[in-house]
N, C-alpha and C positions, 0 to 999 in steps of 0.2 A: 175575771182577772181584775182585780185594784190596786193600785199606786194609794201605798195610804201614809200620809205627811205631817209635821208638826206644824202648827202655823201660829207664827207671833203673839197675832189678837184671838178670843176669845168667837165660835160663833157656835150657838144652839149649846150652850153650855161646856165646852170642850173644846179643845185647842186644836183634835186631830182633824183631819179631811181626807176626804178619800177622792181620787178619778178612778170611774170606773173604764171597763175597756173591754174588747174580748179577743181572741186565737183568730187571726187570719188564714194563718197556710204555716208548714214550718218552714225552718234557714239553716239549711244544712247536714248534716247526717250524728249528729251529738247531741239532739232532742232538745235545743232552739229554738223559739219559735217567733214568729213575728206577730203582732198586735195592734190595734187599731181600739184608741180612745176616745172620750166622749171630747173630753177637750185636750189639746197638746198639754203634752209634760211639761214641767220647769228642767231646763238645764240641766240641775245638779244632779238630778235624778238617773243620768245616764251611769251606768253600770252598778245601779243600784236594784234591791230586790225588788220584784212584787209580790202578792197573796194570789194565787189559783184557788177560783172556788169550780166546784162542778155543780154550777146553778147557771143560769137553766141547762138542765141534763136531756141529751136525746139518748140516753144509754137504757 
């Protein structure tokens, strides 16, 4: 799972950024799920999307 964001200034040639994260447990019964990232969100980010990847896969 990543939070991937625009940011101001310029780093590694590209303005985007990513916090990575992964599925804790779910929240509730509408396939919500809780998450736990490397570093806390900004703010604004609340009810905003993230990217699900299925990496790394135990399937």
């Amino acid at each position: 799972m990543a939070y991937i964001y625009k940011a101001k200034t310029k780093s590694s040639e590209t303005r985007y950024r990513c916090i990575w994260g992964k599925v804790t447990r779910p929240h509730g019964n509408s396939g919500v799920v809780r998450a736990k990232f490397k570093s806390n969100l900004p703010p604004e980010s609340m009810g905003r999307k993230v990217r699900v990847f299925m990496y790394p896969s135990s399937i």
